[in-house]
VEXPA-46430 format. One record per residue (C-alpha): x, y, z. Coordinates in steps of 0.5 Angstrom, whole numbers, plus 500, padded with zeros to 3 digits. Example, Ala and Ser with C-alpha at 12.3 -4.5 7.8 and 13.67 -1.06 7.14 Angstrom:
<sites>
((525 491 516))
((527 498 514))
</sites>
This chain:
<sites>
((598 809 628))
((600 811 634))
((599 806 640))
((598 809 647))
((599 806 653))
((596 808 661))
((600 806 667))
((597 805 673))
((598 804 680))
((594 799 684))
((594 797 692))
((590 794 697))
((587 798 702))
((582 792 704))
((586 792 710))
((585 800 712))
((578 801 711))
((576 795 716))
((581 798 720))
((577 805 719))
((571 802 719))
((572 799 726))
((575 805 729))
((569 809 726))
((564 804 729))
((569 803 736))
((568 811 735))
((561 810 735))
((560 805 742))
((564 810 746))
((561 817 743))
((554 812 746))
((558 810 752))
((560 817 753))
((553 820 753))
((550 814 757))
((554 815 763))
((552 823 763))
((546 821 762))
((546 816 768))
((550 822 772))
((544 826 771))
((539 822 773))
((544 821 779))
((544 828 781))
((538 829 780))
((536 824 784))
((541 826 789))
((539 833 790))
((531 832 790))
((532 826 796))
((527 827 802))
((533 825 806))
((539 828 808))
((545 825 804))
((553 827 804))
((559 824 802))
((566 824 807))
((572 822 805))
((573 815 809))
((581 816 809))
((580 824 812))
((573 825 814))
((572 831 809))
((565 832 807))
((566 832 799))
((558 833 797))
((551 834 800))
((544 835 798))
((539 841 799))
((536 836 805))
((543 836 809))
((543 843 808))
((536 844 812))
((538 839 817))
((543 843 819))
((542 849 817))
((547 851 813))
((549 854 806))
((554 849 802))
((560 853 802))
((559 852 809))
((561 845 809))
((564 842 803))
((571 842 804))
((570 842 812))
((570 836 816))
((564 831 818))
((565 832 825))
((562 839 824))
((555 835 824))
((555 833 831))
((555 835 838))
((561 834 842))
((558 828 846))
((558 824 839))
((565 825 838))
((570 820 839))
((577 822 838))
((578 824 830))
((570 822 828))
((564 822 830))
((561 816 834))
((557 813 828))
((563 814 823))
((567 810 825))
((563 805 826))
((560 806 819))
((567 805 817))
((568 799 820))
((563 793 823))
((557 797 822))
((557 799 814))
((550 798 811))
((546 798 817))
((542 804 821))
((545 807 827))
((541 813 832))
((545 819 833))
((545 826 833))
((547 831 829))
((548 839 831))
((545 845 826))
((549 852 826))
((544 855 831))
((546 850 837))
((539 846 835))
((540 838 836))
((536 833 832))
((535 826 832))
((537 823 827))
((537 816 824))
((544 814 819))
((545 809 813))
((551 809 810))
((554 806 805))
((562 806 803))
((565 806 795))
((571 807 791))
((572 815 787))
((577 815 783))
((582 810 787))
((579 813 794))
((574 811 798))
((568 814 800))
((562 814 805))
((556 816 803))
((550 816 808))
((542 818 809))
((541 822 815))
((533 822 816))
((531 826 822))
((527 823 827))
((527 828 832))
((519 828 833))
((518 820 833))
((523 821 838))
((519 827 842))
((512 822 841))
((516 816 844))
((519 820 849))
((512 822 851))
((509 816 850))
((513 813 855))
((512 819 860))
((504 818 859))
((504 811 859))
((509 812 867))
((504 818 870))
((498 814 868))
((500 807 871))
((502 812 877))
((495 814 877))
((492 807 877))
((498 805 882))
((494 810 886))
((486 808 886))
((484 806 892))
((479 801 888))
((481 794 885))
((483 795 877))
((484 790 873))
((485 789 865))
((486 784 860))
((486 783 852))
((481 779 849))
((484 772 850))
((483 774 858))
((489 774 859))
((491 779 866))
((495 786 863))
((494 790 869))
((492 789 876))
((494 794 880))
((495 794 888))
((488 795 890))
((487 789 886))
((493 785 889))
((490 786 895))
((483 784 894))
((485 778 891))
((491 776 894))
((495 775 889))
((501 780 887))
((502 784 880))
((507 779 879))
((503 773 879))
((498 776 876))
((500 779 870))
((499 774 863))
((495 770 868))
((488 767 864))
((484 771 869))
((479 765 872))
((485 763 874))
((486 768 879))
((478 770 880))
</sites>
């Protein structure tokens, strides 16, 4: 009979199915990696742009704004394209700016980073609004950014303004009373005694104030 033989070829491809297997799986990581990251940005933005207070980004180097919310385009009153692209000075009135930048940037850039300053910032109208900054700086693509909070206190400083002109008219009218006033806490410690008071009792304003009143009565 005849007597048939088969030739066959054998090599070890251990080695190339692991490597396709880790490449698969390192594939796998970075798609999930890749899709955390957008994720993350997402969340970022999302929360960037429903942000109560007002937010910009500047370029450190060059003070160019580079990003901002829809709450610093109501602080100021202009569109986006209005200041993306234009310098952080734009913000401001003259009398905070301090050569190239505004007062508070340089300081933010400097010993100030990371805390609250008080300043002013202008709106397209010519309106000024008090406003009170956080700013924090961060690296993007090899550049350093800035990126501050602005939140607008102009009422309380409106409130705080009056509070300290109510507070002067009504001494000025107690100052006036040709009767003795005298006012003090629960501890009957002197807070006011006014100059009708002073000279009833014969002691001074300064002398009285922050006295136990049975000492001076």
């Amino acid at each position: 009979g005849k007597f048939v033989a088969t030739r066959g070829i054998f090599r070890d491809i251990t080695e190339r199915k692991r490597a396709e297997e880790e490449l698969k799986r390192y594939s796998e990581r970075l798609e999930q990696r890749t899709k955390e990251i957008q994720e993350s940005e997402e969340k970022y933005r999302i929360q960037f742009e429903e942000a109560l207070d007002a937010i910009l980004v500047a370029d450190v180097e060059t003070g160019i704004i580079i990003d901002c919310n829809r709450a610093a385009l109501q602080l100021v009153g202009r569109e986006k394209s209005e200041i993306i692209g234009q310098h952080q000075k734009i913000l401001h009135p003259p009398e905070e700016i301090e050569g190239e930048f505004s007062r508070t940037f340089k300081l933010h850039i400097k010993e100030k980073a990371g805390q609250v300053l008080e300043t002013q910032v202008i709106t397209k109208k010519g309106e000024i609004r008090d406003v009170a900054i956080k700013a924090n700086i961060f690296e993007l693509r090899g550049r350093k950014m800035i990126q501050g909070i602005f939140r607008d206190i102009t009422e309380r400083k409106r409130a705080e303004e009056h509070a300290k002109w109510l507070s002067k008219y009504l001494q000025l009218q107690v100052n006036r009373m040709p009767i003795g006033l005298i006012v003090w806490d629960k501890k009957f410690r002197v807070k006011t005694w006014n100059p009708a008071a002073a000279k009833i009792f014969g002691f001074t304003e300064e002398e009285a104030l922050g006295k136990h009143l049975y000492d001076l009565i």
